[in-house]
C-alpha positions as CSV (number, residue, x, y, z in Angstrom):
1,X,2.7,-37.4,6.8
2,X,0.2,-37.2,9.7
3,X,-3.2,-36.3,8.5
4,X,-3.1,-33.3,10.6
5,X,-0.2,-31.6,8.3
6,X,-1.6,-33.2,5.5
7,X,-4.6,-30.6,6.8
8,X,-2.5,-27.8,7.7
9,X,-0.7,-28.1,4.2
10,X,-4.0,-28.1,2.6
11,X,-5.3,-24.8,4.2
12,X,-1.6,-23.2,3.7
13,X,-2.6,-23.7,0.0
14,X,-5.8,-22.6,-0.1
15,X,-4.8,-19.4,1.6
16,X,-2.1,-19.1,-1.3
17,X,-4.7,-19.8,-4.0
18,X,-7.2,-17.1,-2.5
19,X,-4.5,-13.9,-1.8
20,X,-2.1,-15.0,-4.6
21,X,-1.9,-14.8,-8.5
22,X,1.0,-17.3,-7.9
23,X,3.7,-18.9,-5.8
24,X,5.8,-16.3,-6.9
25,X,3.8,-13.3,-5.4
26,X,3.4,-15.3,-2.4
27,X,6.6,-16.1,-1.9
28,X,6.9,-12.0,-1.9
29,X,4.1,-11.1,-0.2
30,X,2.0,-9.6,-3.7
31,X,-1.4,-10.1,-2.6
32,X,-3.7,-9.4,-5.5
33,X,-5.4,-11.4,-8.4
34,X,-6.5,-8.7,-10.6
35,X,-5.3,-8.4,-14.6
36,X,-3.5,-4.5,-13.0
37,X,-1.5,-7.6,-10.5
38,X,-0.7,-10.3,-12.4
39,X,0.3,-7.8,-15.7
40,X,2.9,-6.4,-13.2
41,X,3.8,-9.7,-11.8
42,X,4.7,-10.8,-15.4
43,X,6.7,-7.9,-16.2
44,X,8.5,-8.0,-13.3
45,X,9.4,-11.5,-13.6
46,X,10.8,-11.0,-17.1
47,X,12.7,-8.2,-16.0
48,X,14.3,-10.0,-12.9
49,X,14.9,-12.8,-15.0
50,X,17.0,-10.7,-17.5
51,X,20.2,-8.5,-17.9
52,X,18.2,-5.4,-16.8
53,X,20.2,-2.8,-14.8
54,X,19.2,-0.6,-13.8
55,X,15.0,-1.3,-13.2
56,X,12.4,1.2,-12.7
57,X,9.7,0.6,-11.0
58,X,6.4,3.8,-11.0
59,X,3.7,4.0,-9.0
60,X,2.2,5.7,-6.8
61,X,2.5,6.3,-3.4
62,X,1.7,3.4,-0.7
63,X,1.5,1.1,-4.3
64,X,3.9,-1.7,-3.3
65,X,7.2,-0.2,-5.2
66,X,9.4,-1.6,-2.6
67,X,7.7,-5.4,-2.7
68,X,8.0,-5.3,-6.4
69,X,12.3,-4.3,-6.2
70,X,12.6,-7.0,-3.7
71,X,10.4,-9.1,-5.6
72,X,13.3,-8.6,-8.9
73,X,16.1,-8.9,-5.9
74,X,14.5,-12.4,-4.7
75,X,14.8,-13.5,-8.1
76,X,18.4,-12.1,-9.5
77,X,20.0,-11.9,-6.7
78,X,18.5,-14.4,-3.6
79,X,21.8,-15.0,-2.1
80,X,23.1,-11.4,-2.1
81,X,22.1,-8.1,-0.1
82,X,19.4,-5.5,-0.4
83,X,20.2,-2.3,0.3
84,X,17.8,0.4,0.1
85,X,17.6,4.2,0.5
86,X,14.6,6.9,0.2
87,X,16.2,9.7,-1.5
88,X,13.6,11.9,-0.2
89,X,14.6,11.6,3.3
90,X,17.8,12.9,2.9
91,X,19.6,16.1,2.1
92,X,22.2,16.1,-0.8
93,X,24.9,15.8,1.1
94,X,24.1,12.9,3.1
95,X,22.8,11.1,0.5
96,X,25.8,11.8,-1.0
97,X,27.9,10.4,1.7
98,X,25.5,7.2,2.4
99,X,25.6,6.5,-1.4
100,X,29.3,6.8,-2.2
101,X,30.8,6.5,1.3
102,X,33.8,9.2,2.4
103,X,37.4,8.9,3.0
104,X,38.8,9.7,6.4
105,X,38.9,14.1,6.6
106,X,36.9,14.3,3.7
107,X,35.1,17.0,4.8
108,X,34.3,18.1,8.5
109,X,33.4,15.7,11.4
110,X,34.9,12.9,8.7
111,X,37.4,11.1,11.6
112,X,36.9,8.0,10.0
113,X,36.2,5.8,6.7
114,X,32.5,5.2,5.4
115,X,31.6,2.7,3.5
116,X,29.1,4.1,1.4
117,X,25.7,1.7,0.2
118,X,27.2,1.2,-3.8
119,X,29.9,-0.5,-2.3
120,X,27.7,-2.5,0.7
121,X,25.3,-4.0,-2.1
122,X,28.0,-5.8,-3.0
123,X,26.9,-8.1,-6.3
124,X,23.3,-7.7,-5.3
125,X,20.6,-5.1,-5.3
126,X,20.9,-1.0,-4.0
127,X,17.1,0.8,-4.1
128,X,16.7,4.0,-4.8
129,X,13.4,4.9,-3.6
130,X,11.6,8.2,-4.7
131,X,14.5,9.1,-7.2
132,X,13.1,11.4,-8.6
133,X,13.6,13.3,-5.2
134,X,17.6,13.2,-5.9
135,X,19.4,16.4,-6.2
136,X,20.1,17.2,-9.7
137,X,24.0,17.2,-9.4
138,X,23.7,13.8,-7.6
139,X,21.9,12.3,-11.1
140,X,24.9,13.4,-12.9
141,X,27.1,11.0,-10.8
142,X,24.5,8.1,-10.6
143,X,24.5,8.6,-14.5
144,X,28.0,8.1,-14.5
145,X,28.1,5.1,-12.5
146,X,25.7,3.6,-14.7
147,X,27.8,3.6,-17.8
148,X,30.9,3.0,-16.4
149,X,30.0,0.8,-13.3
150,X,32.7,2.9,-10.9
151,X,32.5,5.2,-8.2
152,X,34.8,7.3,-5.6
153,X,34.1,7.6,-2.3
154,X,33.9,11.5,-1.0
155,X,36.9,13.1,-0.9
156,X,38.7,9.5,-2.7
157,X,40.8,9.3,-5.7
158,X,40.6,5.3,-5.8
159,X,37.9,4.0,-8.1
160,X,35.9,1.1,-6.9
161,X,34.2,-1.4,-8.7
162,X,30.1,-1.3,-9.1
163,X,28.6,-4.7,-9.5
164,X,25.2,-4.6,-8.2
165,X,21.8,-3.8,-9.8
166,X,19.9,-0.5,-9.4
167,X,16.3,-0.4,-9.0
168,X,14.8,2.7,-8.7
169,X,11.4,3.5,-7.9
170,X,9.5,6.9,-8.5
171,X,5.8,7.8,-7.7
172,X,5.9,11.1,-9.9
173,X,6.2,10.7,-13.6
174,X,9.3,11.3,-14.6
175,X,8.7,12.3,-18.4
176,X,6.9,15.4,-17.2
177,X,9.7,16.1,-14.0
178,X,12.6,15.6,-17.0
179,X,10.3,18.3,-19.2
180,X,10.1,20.4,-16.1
181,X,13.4,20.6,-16.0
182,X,13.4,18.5,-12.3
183,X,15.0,15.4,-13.7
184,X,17.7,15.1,-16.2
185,X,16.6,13.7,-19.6
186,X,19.8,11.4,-19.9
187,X,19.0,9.4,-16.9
188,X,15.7,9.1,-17.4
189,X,15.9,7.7,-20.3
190,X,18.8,5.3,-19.0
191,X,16.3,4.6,-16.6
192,X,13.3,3.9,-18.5
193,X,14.6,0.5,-20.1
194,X,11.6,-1.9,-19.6
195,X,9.7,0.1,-16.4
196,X,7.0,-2.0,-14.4
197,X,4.0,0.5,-13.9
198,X,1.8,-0.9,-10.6
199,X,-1.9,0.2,-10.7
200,X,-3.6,2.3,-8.0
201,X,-6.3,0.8,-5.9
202,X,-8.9,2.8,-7.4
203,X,-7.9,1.4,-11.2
204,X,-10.9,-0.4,-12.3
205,X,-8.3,-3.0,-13.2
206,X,-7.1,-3.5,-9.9
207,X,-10.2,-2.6,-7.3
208,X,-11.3,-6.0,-7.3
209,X,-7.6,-6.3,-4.6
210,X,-9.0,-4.2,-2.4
211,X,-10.9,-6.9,-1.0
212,X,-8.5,-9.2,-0.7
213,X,-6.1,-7.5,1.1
214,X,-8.7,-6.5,3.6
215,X,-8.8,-9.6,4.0
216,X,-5.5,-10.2,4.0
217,X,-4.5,-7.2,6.3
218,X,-7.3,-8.5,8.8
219,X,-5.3,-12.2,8.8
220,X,-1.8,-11.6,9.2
221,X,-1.8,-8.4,11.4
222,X,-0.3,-8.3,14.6
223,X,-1.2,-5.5,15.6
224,X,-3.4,-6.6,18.2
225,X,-2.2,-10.0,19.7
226,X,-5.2,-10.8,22.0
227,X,-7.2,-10.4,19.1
228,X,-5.2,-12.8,16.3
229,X,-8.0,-15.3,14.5
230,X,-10.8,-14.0,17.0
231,X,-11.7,-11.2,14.1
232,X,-12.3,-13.2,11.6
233,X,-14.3,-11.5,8.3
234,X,-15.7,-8.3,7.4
235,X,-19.2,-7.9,7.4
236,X,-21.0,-6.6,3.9
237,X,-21.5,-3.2,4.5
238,X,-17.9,-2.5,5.4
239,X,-16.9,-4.5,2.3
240,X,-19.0,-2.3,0.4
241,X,-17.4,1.3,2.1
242,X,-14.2,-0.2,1.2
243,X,-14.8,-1.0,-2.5
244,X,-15.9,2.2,-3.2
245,X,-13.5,4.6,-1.8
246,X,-10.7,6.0,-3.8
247,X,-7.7,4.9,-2.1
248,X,-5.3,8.0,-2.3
249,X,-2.5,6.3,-0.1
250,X,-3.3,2.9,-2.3
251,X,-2.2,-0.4,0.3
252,X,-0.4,1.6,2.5
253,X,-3.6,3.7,3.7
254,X,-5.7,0.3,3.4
255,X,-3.7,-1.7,5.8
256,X,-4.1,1.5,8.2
257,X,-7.2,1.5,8.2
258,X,-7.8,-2.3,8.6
259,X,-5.1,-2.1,11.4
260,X,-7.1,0.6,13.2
261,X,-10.6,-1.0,12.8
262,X,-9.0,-4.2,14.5
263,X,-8.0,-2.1,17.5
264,X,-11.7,-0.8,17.7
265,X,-13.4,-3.7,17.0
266,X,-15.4,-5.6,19.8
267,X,-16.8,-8.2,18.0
268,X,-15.8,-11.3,15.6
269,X,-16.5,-9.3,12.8
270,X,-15.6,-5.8,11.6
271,X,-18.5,-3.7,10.8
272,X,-18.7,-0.4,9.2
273,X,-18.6,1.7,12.4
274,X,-15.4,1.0,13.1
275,X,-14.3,1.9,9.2
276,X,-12.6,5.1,9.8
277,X,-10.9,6.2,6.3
278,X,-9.9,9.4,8.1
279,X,-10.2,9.6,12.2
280,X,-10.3,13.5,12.2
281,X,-13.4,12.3,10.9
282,X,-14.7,10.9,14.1
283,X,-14.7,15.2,15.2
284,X,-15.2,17.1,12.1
285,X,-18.8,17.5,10.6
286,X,-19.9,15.8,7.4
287,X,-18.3,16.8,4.4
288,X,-20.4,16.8,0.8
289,X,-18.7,16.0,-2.5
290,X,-17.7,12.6,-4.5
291,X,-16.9,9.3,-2.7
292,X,-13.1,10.1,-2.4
293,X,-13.7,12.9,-0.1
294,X,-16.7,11.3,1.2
295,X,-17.3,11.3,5.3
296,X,-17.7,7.9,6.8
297,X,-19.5,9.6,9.4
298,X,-22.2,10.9,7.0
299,X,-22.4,7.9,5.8
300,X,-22.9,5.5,9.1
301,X,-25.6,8.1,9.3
302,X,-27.4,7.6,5.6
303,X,-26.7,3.5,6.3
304,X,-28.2,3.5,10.0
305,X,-31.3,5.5,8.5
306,X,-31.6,3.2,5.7
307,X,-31.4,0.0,7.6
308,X,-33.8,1.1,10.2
309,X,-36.1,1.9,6.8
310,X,-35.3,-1.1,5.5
311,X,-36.5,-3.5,8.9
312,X,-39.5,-1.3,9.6
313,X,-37.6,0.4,12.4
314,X,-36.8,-3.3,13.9
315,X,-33.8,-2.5,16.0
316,X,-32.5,-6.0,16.2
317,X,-32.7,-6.5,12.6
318,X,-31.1,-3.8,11.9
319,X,-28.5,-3.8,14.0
320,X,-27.6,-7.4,12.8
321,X,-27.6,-5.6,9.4
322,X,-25.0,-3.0,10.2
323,X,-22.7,-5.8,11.9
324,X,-23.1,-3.7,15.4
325,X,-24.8,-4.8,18.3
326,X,-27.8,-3.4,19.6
327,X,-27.0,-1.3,22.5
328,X,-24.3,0.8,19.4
329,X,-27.1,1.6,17.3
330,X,-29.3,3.3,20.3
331,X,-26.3,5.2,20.5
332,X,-26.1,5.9,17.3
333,X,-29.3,7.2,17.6
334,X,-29.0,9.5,19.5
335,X,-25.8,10.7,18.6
336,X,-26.9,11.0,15.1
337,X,-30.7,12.7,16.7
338,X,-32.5,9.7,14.2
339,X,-36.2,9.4,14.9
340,X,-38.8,7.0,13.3
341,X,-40.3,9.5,10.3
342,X,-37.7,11.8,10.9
343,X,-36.7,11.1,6.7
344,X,-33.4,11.7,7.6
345,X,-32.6,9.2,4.7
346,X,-34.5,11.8,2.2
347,X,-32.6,14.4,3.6
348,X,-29.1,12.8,3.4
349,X,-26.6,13.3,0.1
350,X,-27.8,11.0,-2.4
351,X,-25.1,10.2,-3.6
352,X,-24.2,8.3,-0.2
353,X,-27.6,6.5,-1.3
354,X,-26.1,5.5,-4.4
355,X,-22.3,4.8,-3.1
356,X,-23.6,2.8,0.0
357,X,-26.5,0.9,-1.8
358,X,-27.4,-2.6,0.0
359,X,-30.0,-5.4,-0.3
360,X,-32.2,-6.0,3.2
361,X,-30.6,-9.4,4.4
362,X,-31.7,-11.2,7.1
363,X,-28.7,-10.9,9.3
364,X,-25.3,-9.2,9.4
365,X,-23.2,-10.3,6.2
């Protein structure tokens, strides 16, 4: 082996040990090494590794529900196919149709056979995304499949044989939608065998990720070619907005955001103006309230202040701080109307001053 992959293998691992629990979750894609992470990857492990069928999988929107069923398929069934639906994007009777398939004339505009996705999974793995977004009457039939592992295809008097797993995912809880009288009790609890639960990004348990999938995110994205390994880090302050935002959309929002400060980005580095959680927010005035609803906008405006504070109004310095260079912060300035003694800072929502707290450095972090 030439030393230059005996380099490139090294760094390969590295990268593994810094986004990854495991080989496992790289092998999947699970970025995280937080207790919230590697509890899940545990469970799901066992689970894969078992007689389990169906799985359920909860979580909340943008979580990684899908990653984690494909995680359980890489493991049960490697060879075999993954087939997966969002039961929320159709109506009842197509999902009817793309679940169990249709005979010729089953109905109108049938003029020929379906084969429906039970049938296509073959002896691997069907998803059932958001299935708790399933029409009652279709659970009934699911139900039924589940004990007795057959199915007919729409308007078919032939049963076929069911052999693959089911893994359904829900980001509602489905206790409450069964007690609402949204879900039917039986398959819940047919369901609810051994569930893997995946934490929100705003868990204490799992906030710690957020980080790293920045990180991450900012590494393997393609969404700007010209700009692959030329952004190469985060600087402190937009670490900092990162950690202490809420996450409503969990990963999913994340990687949008990172994605989007990539295509605003100038630089080598991504600074906190180009951190836009929200980019209506780039139009609408400051909003007040806690951090989750907190306006970035407000609060490049509190940091700007603050840093200028912090350097004695040095413009250089604090630019450096802030990770922007010095021609965007005399625009700030005047987009923001910031004058020396203007105690803009005072005047500002304190908690901003408590959310976006940072130590005078030298030079951008």
């Amino acid at each position: 082996m030439s030393l230059r992959t005996t380099i490139a293998a090294t760094r390969e691992t590295e990268t593994h040990e810094y986004f990854f629990a495991e080989d496992f979750a790289a092998s999947v894609s699970m970025v995280g090494r937080s207790e919230a992470i590697k509890h899940t990857l545990k469970i799901t492990k066992l689970v894969a590794l078992s007689r389990c069928n169906p799985v359920l999988i909860v979580g909340e929107t943008g979580t990684g529900k899908e990653l984690a069923a494909e995680a359980i398929h890489f493991l049960r069934h490697p060879q075999e196919r993954f087939v997966a639906v969002n039961c929320a994007t159709l109506t009842a009777n197509l999902l009817e149709s793309e679940l169990f398939g249709h005979v010729k004339g089953a109905f109108t505009g049938a003029d020929r056979e379906k084969t429906g996705l039970l049938e296509l999974a073959g002896d691997g793995s069907l998803f059932l995304d958001e299935i708790s977004e399933m029409p009652i009457d279709l659970q009934a039939k699911l139900l039924r499949i589940l004990q007795e592992r057959t199915f007919r295809k729409v308007g078919g008097i032939k049963n076929i044989k069911f052999n693959a797993t089911i893994i359904a995912s829900s980001n509602r809880n489905l206790r409450k939608e069964t007690n609402a009288n949204r879900f039917r009790a039986d398959l819940y609890y047919r369901l609810n065998i051994s569930p893997i639960t995946i934490a929100p990004l705003r868990s204490p348990r799992r906030r710690q990720d957020i980080q790293l999938l920045a990180e991450y995110f900012l590494k393997t994205s393609t969404i700007c070619p010209e700009k692959q390994n030329k952004i190469t880090t985060l600087t402190k302050l937009a670490t900092e907005a990162l950690q202490k935002y809420d996450w409503p959309g969990n990963v999913r929002e994340l990687r949008n955001v990172i994605e989007r400060a990539i295509l605003y980005e100038t630089t080598d580095k991504i600074g906190l103006s180009n951190i836009v959680i929200d980019p209506d927010d780039l139009c609408d005035e400051p909003t007040t309230g806690n951090i989750r609803n907190y306006s970035l906008v407000k609060a490049e405006r509190e940091l700007i202040s603050r840093a200028l504070q912090e350097t004695g109004w040095q413009k250089t310095h604090a630019a450096a701080l802030l990770g922007i260079t010095r021609a965007t912060l005399y625009a700030k300035l005047k987009q923001y109307n910031i004058q020396k003694g203007s105690g803009i800072a005072k005047q500002s929502d304190p908690q901003a001053s408590r959310a976006f707290a940072f130590e005078p450095v030298a030079a951008a972090q």
